[in-house]
N, CA, C, O and CB atoms as a CASP TS submission, in Angstrom:
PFRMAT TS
TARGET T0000
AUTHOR 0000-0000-0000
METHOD Language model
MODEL 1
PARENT N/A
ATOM      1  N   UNK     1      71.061  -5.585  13.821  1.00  0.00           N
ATOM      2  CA  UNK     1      70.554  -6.099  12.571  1.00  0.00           C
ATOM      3  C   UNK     1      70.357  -7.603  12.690  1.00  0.00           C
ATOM      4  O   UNK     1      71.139  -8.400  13.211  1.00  0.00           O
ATOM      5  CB  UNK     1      71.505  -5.756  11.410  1.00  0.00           C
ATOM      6  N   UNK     2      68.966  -7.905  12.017  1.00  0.00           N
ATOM      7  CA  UNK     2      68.885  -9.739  12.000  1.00  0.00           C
ATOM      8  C   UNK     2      69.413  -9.890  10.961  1.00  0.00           C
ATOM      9  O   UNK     2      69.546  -9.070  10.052  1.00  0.00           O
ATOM     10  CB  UNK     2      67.446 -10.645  11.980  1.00  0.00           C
ATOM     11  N   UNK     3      69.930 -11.512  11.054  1.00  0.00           N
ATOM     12  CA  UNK     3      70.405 -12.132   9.997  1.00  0.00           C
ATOM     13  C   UNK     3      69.306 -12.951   9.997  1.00  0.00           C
ATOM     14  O   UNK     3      68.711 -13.347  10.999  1.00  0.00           O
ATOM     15  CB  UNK     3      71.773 -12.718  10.020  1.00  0.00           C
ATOM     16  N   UNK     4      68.956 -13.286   8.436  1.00  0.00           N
ATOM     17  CA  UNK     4      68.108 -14.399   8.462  1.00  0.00           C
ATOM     18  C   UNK     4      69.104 -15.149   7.246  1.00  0.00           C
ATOM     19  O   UNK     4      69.861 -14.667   6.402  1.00  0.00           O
ATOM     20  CB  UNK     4      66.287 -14.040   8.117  1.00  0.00           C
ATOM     21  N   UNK     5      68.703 -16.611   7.602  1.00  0.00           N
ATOM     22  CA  UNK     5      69.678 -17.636   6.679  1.00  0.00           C
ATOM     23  C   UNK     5      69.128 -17.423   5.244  1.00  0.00           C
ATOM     24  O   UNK     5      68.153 -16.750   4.908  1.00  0.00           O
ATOM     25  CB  UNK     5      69.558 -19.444   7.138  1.00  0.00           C
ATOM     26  N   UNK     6      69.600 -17.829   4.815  1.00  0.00           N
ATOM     27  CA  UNK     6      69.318 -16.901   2.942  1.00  0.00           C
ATOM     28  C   UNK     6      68.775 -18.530   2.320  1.00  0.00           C
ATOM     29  O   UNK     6      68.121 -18.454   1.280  1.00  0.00           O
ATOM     30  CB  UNK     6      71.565 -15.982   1.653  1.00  0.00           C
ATOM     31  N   UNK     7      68.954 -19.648   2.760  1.00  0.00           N
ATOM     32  CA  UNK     7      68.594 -20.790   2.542  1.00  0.00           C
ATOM     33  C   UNK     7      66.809 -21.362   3.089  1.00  0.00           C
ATOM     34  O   UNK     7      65.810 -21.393   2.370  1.00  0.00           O
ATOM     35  CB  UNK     7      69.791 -21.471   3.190  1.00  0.00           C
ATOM     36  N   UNK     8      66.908 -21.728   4.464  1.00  0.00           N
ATOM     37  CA  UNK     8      65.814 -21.623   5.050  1.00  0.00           C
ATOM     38  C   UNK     8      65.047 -20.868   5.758  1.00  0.00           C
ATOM     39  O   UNK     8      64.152 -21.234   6.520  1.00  0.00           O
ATOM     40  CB  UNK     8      65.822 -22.162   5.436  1.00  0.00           C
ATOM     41  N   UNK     9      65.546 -19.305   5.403  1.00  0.00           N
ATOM     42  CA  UNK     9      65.110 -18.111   6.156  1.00  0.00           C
ATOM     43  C   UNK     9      64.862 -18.213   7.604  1.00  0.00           C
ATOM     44  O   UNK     9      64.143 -17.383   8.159  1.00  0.00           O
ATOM     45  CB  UNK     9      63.944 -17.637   5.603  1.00  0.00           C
ATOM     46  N   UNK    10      65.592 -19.492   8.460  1.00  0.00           N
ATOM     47  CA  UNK    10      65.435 -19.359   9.640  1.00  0.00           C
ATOM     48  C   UNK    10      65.977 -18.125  10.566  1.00  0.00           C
ATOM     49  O   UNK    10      66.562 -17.329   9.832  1.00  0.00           O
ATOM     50  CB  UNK    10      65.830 -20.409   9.964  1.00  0.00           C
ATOM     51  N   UNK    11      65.982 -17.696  11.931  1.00  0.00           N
ATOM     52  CA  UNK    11      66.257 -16.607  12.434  1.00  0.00           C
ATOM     53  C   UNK    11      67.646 -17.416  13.323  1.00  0.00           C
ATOM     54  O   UNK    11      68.486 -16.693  13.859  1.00  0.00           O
ATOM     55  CB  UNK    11      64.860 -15.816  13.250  1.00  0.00           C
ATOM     56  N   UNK    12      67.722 -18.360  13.373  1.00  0.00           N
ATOM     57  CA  UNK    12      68.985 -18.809  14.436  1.00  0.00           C
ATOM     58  C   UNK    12      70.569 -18.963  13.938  1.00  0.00           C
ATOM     59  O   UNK    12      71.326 -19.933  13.880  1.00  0.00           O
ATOM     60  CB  UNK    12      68.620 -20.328  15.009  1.00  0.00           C
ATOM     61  N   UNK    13      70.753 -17.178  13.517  1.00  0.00           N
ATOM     62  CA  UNK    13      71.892 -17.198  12.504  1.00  0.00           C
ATOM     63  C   UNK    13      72.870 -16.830  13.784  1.00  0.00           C
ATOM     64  O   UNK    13      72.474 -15.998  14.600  1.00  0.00           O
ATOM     65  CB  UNK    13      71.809 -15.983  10.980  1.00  0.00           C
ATOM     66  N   UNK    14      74.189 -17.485  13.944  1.00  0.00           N
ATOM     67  CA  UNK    14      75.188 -16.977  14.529  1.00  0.00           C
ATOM     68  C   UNK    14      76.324 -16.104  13.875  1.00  0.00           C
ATOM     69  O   UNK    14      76.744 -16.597  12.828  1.00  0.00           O
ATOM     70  CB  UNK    14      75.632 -17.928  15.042  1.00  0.00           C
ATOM     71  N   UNK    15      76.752 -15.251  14.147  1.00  0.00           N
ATOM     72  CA  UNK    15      78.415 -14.811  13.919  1.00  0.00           C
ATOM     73  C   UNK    15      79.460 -16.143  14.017  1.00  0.00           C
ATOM     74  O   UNK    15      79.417 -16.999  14.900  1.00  0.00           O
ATOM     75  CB  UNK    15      78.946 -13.608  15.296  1.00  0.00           C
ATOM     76  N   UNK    16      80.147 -16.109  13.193  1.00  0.00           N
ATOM     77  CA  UNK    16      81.122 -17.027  13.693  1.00  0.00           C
ATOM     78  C   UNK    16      82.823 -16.339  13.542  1.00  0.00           C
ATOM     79  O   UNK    16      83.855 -16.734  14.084  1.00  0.00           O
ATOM     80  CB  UNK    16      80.874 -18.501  12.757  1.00  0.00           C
ATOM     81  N   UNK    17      82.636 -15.355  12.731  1.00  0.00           N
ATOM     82  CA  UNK    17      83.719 -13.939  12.101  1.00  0.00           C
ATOM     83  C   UNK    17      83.049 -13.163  11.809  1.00  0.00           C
ATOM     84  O   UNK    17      81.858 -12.872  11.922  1.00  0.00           O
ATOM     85  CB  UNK    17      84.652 -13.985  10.859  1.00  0.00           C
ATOM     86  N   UNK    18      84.334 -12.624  11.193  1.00  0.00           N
ATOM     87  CA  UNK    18      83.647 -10.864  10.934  1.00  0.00           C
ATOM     88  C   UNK    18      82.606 -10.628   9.830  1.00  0.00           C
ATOM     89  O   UNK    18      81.859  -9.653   9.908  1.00  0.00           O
ATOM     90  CB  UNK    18      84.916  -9.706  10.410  1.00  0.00           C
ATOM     91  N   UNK    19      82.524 -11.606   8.669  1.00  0.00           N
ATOM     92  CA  UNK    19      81.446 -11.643   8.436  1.00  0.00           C
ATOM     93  C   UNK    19      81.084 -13.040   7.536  1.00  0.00           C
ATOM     94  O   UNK    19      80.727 -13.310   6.389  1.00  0.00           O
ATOM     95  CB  UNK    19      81.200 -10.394   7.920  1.00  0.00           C
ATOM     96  N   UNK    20      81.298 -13.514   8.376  1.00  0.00           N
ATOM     97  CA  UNK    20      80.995 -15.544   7.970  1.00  0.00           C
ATOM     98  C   UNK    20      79.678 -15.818   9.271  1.00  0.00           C
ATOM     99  O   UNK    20      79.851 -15.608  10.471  1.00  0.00           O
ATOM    100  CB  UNK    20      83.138 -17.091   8.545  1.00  0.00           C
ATOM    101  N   UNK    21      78.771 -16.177   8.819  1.00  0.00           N
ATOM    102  CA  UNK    21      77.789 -16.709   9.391  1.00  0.00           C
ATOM    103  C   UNK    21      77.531 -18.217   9.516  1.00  0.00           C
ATOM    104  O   UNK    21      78.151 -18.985   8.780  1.00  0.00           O
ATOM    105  CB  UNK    21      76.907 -16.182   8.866  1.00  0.00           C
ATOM    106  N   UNK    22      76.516 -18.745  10.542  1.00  0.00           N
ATOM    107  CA  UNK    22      76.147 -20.065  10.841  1.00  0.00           C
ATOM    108  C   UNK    22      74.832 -20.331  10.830  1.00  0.00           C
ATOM    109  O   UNK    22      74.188 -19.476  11.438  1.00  0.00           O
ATOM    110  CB  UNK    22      76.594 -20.438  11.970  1.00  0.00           C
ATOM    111  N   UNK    23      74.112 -21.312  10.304  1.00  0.00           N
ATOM    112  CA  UNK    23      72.712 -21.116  10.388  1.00  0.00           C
ATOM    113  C   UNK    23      72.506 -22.376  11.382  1.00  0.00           C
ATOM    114  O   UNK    23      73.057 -23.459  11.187  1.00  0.00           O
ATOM    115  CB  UNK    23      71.853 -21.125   8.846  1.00  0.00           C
ATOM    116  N   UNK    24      71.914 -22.190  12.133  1.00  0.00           N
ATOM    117  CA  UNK    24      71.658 -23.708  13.250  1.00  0.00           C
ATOM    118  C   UNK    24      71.098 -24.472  13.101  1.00  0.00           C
ATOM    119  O   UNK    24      71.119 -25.405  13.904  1.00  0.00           O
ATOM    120  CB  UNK    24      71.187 -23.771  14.347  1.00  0.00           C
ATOM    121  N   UNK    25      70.054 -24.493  11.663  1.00  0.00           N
ATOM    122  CA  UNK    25      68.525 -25.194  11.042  1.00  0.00           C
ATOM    123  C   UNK    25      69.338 -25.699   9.855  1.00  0.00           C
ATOM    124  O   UNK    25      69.522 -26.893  10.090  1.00  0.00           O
ATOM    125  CB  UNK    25      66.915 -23.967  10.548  1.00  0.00           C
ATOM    126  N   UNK    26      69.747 -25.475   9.037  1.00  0.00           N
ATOM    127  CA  UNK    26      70.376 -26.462   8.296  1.00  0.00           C
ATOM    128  C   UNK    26      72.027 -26.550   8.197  1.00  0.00           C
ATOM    129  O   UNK    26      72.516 -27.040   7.180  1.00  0.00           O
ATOM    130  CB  UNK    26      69.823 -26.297   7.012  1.00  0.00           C
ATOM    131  N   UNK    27      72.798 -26.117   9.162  1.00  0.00           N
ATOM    132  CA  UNK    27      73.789 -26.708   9.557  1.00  0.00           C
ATOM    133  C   UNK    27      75.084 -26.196   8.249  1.00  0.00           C
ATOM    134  O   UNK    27      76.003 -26.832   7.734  1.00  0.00           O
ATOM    135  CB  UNK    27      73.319 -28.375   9.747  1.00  0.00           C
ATOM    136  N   UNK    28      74.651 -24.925   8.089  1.00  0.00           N
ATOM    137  CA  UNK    28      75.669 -24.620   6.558  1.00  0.00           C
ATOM    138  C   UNK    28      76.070 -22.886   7.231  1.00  0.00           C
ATOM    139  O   UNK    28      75.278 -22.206   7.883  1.00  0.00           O
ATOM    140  CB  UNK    28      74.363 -24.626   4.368  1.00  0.00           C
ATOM    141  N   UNK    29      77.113 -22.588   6.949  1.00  0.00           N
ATOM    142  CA  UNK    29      77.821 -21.283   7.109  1.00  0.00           C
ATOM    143  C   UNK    29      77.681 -20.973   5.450  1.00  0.00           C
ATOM    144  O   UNK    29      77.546 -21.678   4.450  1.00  0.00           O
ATOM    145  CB  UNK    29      79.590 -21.380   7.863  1.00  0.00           C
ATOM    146  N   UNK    30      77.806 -19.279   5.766  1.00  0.00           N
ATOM    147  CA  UNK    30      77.715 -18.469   4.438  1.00  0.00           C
ATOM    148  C   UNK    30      78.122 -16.765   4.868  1.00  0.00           C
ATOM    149  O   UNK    30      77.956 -16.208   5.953  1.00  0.00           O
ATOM    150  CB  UNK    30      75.921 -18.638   3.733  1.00  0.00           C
ATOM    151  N   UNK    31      78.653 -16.262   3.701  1.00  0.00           N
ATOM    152  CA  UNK    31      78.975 -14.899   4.122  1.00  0.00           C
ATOM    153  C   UNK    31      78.367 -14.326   2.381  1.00  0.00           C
ATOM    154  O   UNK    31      78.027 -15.026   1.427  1.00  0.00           O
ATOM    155  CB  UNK    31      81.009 -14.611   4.712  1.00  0.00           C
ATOM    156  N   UNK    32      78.422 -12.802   2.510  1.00  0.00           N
ATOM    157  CA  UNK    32      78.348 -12.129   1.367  1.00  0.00           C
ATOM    158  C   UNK    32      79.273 -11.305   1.009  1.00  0.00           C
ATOM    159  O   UNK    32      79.590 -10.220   1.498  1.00  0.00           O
ATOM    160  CB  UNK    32      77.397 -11.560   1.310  1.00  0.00           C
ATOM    161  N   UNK    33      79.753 -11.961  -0.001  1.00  0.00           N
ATOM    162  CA  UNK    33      81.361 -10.841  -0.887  1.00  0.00           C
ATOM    163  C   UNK    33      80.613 -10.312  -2.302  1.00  0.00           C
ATOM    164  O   UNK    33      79.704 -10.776  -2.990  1.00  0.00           O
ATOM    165  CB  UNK    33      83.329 -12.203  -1.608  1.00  0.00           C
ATOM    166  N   UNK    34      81.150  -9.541  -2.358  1.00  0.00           N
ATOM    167  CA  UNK    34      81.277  -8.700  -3.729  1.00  0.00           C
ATOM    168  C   UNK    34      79.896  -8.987  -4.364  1.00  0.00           C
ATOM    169  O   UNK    34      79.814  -9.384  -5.527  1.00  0.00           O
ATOM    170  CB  UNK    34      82.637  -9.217  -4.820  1.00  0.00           C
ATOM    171  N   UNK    35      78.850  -8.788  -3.609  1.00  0.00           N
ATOM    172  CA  UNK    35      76.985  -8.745  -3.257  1.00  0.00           C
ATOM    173  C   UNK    35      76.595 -10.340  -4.351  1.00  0.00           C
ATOM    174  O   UNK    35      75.788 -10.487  -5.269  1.00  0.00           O
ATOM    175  CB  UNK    35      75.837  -6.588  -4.208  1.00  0.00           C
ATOM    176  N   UNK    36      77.642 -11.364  -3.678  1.00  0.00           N
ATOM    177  CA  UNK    36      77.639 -12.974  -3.790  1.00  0.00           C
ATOM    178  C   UNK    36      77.155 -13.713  -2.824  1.00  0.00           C
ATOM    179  O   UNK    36      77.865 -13.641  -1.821  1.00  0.00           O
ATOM    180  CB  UNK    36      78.851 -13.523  -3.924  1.00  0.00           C
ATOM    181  N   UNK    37      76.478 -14.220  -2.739  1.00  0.00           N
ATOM    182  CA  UNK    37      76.815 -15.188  -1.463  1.00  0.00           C
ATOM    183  C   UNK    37      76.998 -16.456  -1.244  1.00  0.00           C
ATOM    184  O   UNK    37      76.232 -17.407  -1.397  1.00  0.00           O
ATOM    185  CB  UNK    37      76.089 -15.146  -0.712  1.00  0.00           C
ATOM    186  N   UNK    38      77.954 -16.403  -0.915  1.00  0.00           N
ATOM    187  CA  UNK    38      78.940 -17.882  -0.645  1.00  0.00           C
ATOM    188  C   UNK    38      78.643 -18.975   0.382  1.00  0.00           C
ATOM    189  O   UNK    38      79.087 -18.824   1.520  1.00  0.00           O
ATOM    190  CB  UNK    38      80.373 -17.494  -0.162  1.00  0.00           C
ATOM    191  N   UNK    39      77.957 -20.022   0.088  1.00  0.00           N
ATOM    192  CA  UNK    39      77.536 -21.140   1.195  1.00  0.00           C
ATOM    193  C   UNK    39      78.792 -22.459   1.495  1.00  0.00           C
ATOM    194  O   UNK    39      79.150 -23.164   0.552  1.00  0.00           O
ATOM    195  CB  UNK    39      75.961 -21.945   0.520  1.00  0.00           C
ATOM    196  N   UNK    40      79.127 -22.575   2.319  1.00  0.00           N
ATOM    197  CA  UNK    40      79.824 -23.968   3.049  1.00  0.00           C
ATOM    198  C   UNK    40      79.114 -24.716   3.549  1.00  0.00           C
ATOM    199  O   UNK    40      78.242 -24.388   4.354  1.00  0.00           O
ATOM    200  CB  UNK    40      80.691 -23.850   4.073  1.00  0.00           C
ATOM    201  N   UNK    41      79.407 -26.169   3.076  1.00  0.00           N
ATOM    202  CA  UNK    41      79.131 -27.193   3.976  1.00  0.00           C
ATOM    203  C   UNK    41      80.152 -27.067   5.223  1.00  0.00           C
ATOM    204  O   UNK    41      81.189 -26.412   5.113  1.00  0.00           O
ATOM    205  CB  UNK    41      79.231 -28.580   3.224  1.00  0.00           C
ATOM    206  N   UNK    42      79.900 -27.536   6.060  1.00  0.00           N
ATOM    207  CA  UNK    42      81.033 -27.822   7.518  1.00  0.00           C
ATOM    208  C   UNK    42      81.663 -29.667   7.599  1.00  0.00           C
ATOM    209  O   UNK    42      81.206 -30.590   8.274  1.00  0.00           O
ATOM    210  CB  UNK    42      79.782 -27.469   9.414  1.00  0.00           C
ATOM    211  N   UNK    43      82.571 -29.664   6.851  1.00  0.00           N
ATOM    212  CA  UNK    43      82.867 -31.027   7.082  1.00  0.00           C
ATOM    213  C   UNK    43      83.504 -31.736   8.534  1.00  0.00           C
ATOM    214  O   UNK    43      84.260 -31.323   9.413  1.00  0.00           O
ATOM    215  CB  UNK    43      83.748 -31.252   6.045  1.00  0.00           C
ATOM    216  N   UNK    44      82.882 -32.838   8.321  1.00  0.00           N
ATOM    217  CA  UNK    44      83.672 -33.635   9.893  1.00  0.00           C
ATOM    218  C   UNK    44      84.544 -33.270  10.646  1.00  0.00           C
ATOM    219  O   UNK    44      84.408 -33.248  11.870  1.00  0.00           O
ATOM    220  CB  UNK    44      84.333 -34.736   9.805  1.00  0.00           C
ATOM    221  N   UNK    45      85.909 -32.817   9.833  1.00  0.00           N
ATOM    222  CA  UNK    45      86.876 -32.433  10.072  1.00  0.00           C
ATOM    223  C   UNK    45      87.109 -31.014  11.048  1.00  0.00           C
ATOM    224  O   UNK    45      87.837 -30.743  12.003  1.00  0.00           O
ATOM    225  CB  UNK    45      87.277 -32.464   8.932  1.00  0.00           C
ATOM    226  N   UNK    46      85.747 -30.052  10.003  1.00  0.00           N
ATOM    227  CA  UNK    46      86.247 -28.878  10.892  1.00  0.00           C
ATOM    228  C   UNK    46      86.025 -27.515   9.603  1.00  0.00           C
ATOM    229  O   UNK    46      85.681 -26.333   9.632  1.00  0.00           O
ATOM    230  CB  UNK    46      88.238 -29.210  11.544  1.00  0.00           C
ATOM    231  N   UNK    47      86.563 -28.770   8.275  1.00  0.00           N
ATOM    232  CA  UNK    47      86.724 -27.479   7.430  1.00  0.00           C
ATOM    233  C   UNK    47      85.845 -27.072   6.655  1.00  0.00           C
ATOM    234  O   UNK    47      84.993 -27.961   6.633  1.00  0.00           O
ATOM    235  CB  UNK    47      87.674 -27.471   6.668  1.00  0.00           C
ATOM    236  N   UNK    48      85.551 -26.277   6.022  1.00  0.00           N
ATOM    237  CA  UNK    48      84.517 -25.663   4.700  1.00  0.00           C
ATOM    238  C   UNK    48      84.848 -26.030   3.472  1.00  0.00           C
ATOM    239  O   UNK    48      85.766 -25.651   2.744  1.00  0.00           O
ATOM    240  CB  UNK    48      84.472 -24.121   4.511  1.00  0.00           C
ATOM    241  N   UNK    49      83.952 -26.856   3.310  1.00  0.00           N
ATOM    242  CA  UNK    49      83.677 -27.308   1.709  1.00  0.00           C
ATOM    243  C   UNK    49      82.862 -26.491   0.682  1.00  0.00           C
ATOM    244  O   UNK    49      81.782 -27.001   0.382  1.00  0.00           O
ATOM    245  CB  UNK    49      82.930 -28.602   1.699  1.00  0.00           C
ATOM    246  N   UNK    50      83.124 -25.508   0.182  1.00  0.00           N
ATOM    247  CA  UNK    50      81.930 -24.697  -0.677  1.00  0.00           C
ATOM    248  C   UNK    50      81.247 -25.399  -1.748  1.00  0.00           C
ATOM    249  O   UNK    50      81.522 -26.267  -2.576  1.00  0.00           O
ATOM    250  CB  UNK    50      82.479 -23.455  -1.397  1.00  0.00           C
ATOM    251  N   UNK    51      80.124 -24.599  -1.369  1.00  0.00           N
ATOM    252  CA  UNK    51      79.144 -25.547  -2.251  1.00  0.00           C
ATOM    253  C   UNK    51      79.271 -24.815  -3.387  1.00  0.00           C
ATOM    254  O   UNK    51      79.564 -23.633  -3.567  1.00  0.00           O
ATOM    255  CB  UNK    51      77.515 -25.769  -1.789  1.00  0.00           C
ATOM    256  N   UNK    52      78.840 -26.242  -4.572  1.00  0.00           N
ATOM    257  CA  UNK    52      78.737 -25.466  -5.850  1.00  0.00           C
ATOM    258  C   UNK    52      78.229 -24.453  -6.844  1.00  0.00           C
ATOM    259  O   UNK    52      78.780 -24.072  -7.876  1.00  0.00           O
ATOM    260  CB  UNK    52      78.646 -25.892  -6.208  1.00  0.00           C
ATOM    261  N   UNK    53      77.331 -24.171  -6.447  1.00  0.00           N
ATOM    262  CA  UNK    53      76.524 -22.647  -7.152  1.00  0.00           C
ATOM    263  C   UNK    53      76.335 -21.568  -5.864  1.00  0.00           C
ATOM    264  O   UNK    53      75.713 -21.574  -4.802  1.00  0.00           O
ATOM    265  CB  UNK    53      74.581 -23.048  -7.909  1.00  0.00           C
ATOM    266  N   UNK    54      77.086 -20.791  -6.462  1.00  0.00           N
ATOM    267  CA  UNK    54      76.405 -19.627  -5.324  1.00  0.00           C
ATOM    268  C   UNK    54      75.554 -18.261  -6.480  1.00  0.00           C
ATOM    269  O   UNK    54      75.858 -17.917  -7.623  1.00  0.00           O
ATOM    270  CB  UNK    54      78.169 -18.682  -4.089  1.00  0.00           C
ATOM    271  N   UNK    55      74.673 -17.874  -5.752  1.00  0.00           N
ATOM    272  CA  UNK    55      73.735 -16.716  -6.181  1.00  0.00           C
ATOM    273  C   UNK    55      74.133 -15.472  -5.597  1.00  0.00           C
ATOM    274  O   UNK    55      74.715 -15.259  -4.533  1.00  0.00           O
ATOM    275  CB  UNK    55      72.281 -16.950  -5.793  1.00  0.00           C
ATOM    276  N   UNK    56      73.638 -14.540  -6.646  1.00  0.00           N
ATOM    277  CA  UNK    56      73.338 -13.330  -6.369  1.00  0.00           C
ATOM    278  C   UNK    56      72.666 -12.854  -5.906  1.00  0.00           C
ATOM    279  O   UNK    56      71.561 -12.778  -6.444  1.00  0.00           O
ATOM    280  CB  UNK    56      73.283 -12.871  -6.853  1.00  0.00           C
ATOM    281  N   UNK    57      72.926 -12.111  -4.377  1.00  0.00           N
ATOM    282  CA  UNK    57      72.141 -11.500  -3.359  1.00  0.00           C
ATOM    283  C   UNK    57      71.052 -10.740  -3.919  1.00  0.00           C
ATOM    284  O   UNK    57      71.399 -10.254  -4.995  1.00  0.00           O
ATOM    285  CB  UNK    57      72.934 -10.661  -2.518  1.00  0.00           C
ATOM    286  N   UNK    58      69.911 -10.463  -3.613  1.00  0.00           N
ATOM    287  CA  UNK    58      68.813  -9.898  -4.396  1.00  0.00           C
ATOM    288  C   UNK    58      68.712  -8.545  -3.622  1.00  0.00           C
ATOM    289  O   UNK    58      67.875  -7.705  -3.953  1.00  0.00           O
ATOM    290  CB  UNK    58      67.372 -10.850  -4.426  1.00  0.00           C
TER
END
């Protein structure tokens, strides 16, 4: 199955867990819970900052 990034619909989505993704084009991880989907920034540090609005998967 492709992942495409739900942001810039690019195709250069990685696994990074079991189901947390990476997009390589704009530099943000995201997974889908409870048919949500949840975007992170990746801070300096290492850690995930969630961003503030998340949408409903269509």
């Amino acid at each position: 199955m492709i992942i495409k990034c739900p942001v810039c619909g690019g195709l250069q989505v990685g696994r990074v867990g079991s189901d947390q993704y990476y997009c390589w084009n704009c530099f943000l991880e995201f997974n889908f819970r409870k048919g949500m989907l949840n975007l992170y920034e990746v801070a300096e540090d290492g850690t995930l900052v969630a961003m503030e609005s998340s949408s409903q998967v269509l």
